[in-house]
KEDREN-633129 format. One record per residue (C-alpha): residue number from 1; residue in three letters; x, y, z. Coordinates in Angstrom, 1 decimal, padded with zeros to 4 digits. Example, Ala and Ser with C-alpha at 12.3 -4.5 7.8 and 13.67 -1.06 7.14 Angstrom:
// residues 2
{r 1,'ALA',{012.3,-004.5,007.8}}
{r 2,'SER',{013.7,-001.1,007.1}}
This chain:
// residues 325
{r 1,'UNK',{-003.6,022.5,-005.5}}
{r 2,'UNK',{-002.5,020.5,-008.4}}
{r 3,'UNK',{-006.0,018.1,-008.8}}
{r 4,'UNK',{-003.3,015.3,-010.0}}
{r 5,'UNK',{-001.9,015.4,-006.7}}
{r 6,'UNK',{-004.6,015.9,-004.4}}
{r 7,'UNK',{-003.0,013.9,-001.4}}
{r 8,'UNK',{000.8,014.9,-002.8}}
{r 9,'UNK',{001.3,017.2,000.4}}
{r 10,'UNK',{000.9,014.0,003.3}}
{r 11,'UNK',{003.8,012.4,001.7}}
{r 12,'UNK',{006.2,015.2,001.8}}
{r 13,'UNK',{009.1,014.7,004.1}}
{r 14,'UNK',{008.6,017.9,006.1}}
{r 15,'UNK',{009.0,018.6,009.9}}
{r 16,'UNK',{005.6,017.9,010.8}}
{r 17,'UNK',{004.9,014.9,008.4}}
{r 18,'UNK',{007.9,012.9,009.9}}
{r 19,'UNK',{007.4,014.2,013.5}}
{r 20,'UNK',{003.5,012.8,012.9}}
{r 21,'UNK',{004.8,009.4,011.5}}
{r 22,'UNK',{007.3,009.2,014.2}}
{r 23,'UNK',{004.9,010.0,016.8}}
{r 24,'UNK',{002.3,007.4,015.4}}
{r 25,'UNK',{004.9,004.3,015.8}}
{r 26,'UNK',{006.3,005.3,019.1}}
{r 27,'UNK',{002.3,005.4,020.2}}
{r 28,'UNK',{002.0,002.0,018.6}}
{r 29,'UNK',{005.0,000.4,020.1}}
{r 30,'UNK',{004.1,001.5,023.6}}
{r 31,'UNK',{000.0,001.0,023.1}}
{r 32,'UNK',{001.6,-002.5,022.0}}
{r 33,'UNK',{003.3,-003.3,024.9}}
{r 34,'UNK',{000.9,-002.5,027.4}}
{r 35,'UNK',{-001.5,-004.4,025.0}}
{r 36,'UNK',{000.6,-007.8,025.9}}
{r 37,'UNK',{001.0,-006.9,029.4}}
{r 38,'UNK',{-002.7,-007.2,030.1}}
{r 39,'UNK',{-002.7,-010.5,028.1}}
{r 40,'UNK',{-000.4,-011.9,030.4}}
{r 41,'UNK',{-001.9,-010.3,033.5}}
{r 42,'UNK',{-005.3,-011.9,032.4}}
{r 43,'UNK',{-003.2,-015.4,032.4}}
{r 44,'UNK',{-000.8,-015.2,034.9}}
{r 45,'UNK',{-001.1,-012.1,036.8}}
{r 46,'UNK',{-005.0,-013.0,038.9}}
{r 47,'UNK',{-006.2,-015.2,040.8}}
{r 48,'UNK',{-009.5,-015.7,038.3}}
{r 49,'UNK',{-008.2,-016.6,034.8}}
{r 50,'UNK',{-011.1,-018.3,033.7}}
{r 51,'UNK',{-013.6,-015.1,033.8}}
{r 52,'UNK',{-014.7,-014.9,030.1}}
{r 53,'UNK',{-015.2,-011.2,030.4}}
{r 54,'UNK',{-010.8,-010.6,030.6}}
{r 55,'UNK',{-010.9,-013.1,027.4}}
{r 56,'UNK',{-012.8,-011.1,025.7}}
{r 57,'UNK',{-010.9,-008.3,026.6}}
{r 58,'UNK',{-007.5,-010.2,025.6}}
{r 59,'UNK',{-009.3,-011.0,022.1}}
{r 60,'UNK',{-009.7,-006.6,022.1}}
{r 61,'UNK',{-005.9,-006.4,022.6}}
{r 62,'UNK',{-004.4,-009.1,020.2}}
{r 63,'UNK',{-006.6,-007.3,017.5}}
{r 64,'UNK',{-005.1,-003.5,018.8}}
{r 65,'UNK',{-001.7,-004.9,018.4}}
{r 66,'UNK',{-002.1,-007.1,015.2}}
{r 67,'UNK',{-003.5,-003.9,013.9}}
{r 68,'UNK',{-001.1,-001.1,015.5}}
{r 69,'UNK',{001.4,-003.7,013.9}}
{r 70,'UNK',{-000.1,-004.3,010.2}}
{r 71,'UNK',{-001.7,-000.7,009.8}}
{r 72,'UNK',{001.4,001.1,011.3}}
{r 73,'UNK',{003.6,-000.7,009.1}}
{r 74,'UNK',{002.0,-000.4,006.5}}
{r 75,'UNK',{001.3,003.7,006.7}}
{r 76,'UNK',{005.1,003.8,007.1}}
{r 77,'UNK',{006.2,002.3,004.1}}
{r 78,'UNK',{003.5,004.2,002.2}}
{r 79,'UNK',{005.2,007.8,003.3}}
{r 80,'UNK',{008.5,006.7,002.4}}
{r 81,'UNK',{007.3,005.1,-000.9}}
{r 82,'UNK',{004.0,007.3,-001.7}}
{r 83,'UNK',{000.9,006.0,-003.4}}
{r 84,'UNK',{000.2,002.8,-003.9}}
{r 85,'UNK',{-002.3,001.1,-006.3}}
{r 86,'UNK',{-006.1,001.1,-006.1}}
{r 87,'UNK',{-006.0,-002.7,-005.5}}
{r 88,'UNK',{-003.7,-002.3,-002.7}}
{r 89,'UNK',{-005.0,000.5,-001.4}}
{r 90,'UNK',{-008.2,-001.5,-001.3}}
{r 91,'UNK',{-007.3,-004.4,000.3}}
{r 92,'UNK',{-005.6,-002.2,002.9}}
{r 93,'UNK',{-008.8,-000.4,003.7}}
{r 94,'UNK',{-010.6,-003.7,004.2}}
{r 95,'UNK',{-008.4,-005.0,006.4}}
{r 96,'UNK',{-008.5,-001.6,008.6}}
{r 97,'UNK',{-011.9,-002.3,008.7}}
{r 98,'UNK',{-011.9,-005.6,009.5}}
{r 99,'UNK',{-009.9,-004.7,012.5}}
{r 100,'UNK',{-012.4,-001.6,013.6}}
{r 101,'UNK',{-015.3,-003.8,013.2}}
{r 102,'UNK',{-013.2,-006.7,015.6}}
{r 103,'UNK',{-013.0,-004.2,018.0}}
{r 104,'UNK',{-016.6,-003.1,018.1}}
{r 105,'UNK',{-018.1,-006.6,017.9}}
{r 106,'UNK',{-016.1,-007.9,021.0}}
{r 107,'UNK',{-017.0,-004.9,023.2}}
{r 108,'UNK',{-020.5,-005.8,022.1}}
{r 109,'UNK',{-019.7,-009.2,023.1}}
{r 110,'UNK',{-018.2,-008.2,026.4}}
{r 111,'UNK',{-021.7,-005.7,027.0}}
{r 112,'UNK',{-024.0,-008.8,026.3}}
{r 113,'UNK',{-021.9,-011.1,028.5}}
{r 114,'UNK',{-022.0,-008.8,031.6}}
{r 115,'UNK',{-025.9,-008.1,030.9}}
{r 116,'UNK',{-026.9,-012.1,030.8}}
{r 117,'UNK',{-024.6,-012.9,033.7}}
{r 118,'UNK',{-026.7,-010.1,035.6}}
{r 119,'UNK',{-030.2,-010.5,034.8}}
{r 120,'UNK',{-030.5,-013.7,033.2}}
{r 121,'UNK',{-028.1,-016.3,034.9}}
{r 122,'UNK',{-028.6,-017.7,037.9}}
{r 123,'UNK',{-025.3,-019.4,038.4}}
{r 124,'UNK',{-022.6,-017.0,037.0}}
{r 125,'UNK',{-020.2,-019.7,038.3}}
{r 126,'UNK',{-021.3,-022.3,036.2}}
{r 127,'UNK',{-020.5,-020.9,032.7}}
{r 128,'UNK',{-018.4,-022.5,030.3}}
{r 129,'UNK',{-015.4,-019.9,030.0}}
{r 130,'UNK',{-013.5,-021.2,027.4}}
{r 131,'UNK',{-016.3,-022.9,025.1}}
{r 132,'UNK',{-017.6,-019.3,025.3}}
{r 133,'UNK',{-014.7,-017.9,024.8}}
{r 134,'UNK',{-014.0,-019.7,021.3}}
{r 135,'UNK',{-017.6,-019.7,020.3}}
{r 136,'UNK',{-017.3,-015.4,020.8}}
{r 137,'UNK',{-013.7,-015.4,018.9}}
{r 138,'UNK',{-015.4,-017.5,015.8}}
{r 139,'UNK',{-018.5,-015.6,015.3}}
{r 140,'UNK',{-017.4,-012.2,015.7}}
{r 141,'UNK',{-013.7,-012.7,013.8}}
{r 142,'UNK',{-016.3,-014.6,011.2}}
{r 143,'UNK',{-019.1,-011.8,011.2}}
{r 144,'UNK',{-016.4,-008.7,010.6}}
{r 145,'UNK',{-014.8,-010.6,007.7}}
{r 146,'UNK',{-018.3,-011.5,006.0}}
{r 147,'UNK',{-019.8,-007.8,006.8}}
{r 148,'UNK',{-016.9,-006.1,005.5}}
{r 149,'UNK',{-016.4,-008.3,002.5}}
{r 150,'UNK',{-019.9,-007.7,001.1}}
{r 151,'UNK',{-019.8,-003.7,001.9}}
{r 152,'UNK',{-016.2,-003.7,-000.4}}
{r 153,'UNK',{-017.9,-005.7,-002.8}}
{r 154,'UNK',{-020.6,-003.4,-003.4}}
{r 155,'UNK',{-020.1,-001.0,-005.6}}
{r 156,'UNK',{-019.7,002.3,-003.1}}
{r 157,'UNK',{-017.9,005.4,-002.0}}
{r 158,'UNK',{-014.6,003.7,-000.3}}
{r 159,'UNK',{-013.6,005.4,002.5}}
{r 160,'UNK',{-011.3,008.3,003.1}}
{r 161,'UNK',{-007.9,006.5,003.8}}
{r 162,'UNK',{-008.7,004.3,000.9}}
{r 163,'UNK',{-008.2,007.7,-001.6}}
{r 164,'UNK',{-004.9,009.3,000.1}}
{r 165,'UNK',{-003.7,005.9,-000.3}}
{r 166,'UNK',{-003.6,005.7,-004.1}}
{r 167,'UNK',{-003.7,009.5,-004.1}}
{r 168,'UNK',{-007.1,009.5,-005.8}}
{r 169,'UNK',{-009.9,012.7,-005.5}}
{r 170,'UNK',{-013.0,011.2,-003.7}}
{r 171,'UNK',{-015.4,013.7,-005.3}}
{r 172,'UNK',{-014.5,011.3,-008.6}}
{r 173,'UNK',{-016.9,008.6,-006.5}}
{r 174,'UNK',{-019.4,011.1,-006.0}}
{r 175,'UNK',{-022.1,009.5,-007.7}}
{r 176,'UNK',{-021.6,006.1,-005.8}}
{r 177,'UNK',{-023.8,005.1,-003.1}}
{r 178,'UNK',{-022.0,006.7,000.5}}
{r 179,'UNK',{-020.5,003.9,002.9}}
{r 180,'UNK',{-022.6,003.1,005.9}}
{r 181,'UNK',{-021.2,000.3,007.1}}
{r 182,'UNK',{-019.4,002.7,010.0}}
{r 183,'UNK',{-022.2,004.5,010.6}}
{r 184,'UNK',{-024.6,001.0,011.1}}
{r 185,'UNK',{-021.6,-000.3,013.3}}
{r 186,'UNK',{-021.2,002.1,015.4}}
{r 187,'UNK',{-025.1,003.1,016.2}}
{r 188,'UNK',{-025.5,-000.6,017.1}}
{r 189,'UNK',{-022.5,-000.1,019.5}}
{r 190,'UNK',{-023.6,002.3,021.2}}
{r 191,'UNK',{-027.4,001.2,021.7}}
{r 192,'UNK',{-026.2,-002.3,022.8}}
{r 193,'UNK',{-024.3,-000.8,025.5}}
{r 194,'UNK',{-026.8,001.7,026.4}}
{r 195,'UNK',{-029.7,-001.0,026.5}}
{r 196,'UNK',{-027.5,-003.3,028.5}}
{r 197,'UNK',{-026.1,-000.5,030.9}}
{r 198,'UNK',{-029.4,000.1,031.6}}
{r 199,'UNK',{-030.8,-002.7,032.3}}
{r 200,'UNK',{-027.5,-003.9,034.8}}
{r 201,'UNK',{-028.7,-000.7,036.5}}
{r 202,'UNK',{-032.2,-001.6,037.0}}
{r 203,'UNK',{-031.2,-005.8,038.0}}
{r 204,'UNK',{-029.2,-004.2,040.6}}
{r 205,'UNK',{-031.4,-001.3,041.7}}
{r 206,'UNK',{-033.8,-004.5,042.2}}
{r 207,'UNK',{-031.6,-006.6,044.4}}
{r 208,'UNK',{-030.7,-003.8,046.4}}
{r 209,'UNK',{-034.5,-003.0,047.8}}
{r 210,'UNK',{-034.8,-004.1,051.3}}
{r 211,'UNK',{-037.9,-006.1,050.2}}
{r 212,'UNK',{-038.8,-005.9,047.0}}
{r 213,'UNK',{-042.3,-006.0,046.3}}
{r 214,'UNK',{-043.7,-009.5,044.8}}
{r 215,'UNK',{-040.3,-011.4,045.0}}
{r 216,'UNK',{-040.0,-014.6,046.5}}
{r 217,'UNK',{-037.8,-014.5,050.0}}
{r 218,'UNK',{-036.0,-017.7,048.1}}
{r 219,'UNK',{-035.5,-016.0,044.8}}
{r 220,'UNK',{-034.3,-013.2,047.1}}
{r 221,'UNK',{-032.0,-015.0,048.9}}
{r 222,'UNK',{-030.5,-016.5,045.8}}
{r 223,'UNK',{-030.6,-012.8,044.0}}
{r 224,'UNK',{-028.1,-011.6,047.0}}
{r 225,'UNK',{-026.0,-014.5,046.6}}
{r 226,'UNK',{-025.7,-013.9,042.8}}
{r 227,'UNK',{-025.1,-010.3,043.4}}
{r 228,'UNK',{-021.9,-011.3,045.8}}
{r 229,'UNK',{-020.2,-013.4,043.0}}
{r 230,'UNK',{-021.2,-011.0,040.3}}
{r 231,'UNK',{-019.1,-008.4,042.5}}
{r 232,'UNK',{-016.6,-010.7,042.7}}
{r 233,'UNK',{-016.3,-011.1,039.2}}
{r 234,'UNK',{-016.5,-007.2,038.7}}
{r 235,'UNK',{-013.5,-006.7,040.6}}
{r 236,'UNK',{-011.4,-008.8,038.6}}
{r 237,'UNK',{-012.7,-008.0,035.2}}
{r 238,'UNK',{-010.1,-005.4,033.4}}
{r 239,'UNK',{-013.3,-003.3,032.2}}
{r 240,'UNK',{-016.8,-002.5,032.2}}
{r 241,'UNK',{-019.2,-000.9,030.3}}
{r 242,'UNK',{-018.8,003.2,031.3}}
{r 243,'UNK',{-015.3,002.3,029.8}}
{r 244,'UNK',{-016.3,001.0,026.5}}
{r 245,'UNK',{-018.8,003.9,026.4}}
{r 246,'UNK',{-015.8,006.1,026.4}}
{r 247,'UNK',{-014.2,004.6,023.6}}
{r 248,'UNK',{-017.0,004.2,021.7}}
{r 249,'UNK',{-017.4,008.3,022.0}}
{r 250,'UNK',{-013.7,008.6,020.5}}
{r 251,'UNK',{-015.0,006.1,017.9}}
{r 252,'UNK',{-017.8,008.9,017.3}}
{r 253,'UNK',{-015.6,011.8,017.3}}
{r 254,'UNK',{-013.4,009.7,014.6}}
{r 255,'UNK',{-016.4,009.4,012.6}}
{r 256,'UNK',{-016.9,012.9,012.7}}
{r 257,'UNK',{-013.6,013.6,011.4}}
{r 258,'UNK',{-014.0,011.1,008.9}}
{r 259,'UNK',{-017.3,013.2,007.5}}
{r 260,'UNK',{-015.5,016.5,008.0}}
{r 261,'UNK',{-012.4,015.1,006.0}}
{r 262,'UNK',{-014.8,014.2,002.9}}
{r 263,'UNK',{-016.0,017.7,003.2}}
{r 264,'UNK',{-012.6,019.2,002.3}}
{r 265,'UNK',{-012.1,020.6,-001.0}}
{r 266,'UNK',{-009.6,021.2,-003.4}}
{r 267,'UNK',{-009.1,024.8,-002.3}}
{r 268,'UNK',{-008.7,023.8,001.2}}
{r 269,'UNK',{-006.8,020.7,000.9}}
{r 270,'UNK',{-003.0,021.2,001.7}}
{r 271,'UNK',{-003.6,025.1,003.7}}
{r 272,'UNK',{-004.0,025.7,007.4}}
{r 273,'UNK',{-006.0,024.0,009.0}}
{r 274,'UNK',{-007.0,021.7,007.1}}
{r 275,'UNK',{-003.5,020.3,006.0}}
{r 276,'UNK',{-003.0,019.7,009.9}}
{r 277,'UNK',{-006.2,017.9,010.1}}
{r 278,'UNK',{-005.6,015.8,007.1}}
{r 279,'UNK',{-002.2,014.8,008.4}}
{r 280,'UNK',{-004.0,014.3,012.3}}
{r 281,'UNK',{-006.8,012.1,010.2}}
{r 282,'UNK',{-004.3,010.0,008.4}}
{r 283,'UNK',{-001.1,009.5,010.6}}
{r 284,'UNK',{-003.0,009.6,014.1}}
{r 285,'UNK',{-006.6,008.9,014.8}}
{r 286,'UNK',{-006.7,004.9,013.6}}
{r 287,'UNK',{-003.5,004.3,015.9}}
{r 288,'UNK',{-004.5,006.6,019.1}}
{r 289,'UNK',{-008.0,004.9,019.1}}
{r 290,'UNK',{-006.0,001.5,019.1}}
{r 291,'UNK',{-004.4,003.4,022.2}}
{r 292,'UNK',{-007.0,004.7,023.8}}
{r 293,'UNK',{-008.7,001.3,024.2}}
{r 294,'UNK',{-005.4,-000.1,025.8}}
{r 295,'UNK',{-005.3,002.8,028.2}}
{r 296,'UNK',{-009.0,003.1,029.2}}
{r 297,'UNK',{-008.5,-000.3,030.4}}
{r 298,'UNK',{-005.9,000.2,032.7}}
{r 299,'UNK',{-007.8,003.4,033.9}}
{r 300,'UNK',{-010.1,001.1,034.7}}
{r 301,'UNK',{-008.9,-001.5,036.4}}
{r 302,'UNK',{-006.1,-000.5,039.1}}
{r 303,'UNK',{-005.0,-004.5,040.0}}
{r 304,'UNK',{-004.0,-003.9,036.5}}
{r 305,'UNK',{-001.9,-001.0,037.1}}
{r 306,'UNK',{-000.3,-002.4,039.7}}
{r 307,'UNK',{000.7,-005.6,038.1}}
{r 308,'UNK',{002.3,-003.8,035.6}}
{r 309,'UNK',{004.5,-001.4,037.6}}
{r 310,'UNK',{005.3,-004.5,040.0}}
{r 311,'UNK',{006.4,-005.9,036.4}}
{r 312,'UNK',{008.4,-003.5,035.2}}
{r 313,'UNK',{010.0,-003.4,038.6}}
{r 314,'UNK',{011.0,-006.6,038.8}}
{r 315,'UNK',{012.3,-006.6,035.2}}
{r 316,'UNK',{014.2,-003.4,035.7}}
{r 317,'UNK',{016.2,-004.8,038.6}}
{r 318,'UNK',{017.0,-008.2,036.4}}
{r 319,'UNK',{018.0,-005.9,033.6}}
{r 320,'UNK',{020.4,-003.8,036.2}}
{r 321,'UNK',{022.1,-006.6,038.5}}
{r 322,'UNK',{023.2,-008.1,035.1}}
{r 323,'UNK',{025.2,-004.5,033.6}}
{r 324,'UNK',{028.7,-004.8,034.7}}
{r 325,'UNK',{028.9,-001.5,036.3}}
């Protein structure tokens, strides 16, 4: 492997390089889609528009199809035209992981919501939906931008897709401080959710003793009629927390390949497996997590499911009484 042109085998037109790229953007258009269908079903398509959960969960999908837009766009130019400069590259990765860190911070904003509305509020029905919902889309649009822009600023390891992109080796960066900022993002995921899964569990483990022991017969009363409009609320928010805890375990697995792709060396780089691997790591992972997020959602949430194919229905019959033949 020429050490010039470490990267040089990802942007050969071959079979499996174009089938990858084309795969990648027919996963982005249709993860797309279905992103915008459960932004309208969370306006138009249920009874309860205001629940700030679904917003939250429409913030998720306008940042999975802003970036299965910008990112897939961008990877496609870049495999027609090759490597770009460091700058670019640069300001490419950033903005990949400004979108990642979007992603993770509003599933931690979803996890906190559904924890305070069950242990802590009294009157789930008398939250402020859309002051929330903007004070949520500020601070964590505001909080990924700052993080990232102080971890690119520091002098560090960039990461993997950062060094195909300008076709750079990364054991040149060696002696740089490692970047952790993926790590930190998504240990704090995960514990968040866990934490908050946990204590949901115990808050309704309580409320559903016959008597619990030491609790008021008022507060009880007033604990049972919370726990009715929580589970109201439950059944029409698009996700919950078992279903972020599976994407953040692709999120792990991605970070996993991310470590095994640094691991790769010259020798390896561009033979079987690894050249599979590398193609998988570049072309695939960053849009099929974008996709799994969208289809763990309507796994989820089966009013969704049905909104949609009711949707597509009705649009399919338009389309057809409209052909001439």
């Amino acid at each position: 492997m020429n050490s010039t042109n470490f990267y040089g085998f990802l942007y050969e037109k071959t079979f499996n390089n174009i089938f990858a790229i084309s795969l990648t953007n027919l996963a982005a258009f249709v993860s797309a889609i279905m992103s915008l269908v459960i932004i309208w079903y969370e306006r138009y398509g249920t009874d309860h528009k205001a629940c700030l959960s679904n917003k939250i969960i429409c913030m998720v999908c306008w940042t999975t199809v802003f970036a299965l837009v910008i990112i897939q766009t961008i990877d496609t130019i870049m495999f027609f035209q090759g490597p770009m400069s460091e700058g670019t590259c640069l300001v490419y990765t950033y903005i990949r992981s400004v979108f990642r860190t979007n992603i993770l911070n509003f599933m931690n904003a979803f996890t906190v919501h559904d924890c305070i509305m069950v242990v802590w509020l009294k009157n789930p029905e008398n939250i402020q939906h859309e002051f929330w919902s903007q004070f949520v889309s500020l601070w964590v649009h505001g909080l990924s931008i700052l993080t990232n822009f102080v971890q690119f600023y520091l002098p560090q390891k960039q990461g993997g897709r950062f060094y195909i992109c300008c076709n750079k080796i990364a054991s040149k960066d060696n002696d740089l401080p490692e970047n952790i900022l993926w790590i930190v993002e998504i240990v704090t995921t995960l514990t968040i959710h866990l934490l908050c899964f946990i204590a949901i569990k115990m808050q309704k483990k309580t409320q559903e003793q016959p008597n619990p022991v030491g609790v008021n017969p008022r507060r009880r009363t007033l604990g049972i009629s919370k726990h009715m409009q929580l589970n109201f609320l439950k059944s029409q928010t698009i996700s919950d927390i078992p279903g972020h805890l599976i994407i953040i375990l692709w999120m792990v697995l991605y970070l996993f390949s991310y470590e095994k792709f640094q691991k790769v060396s010259i020798a390896e780089m561009g033979k079987f497996p690894y050249d599979l691997f590398c193609m998988l790591f570049v072309y695939c992972f960053a849009c099929f997590t974008c996709s799994i997020v969208v289809f763990v959602y309507y796994l989820r949430h089966p009013p969704l499911r049905k909104a949609a194919k009711d949707g597509m229905l009705e649009w399919y019959n338009k389309f057809s009484s409209n052909l001439p033949f």
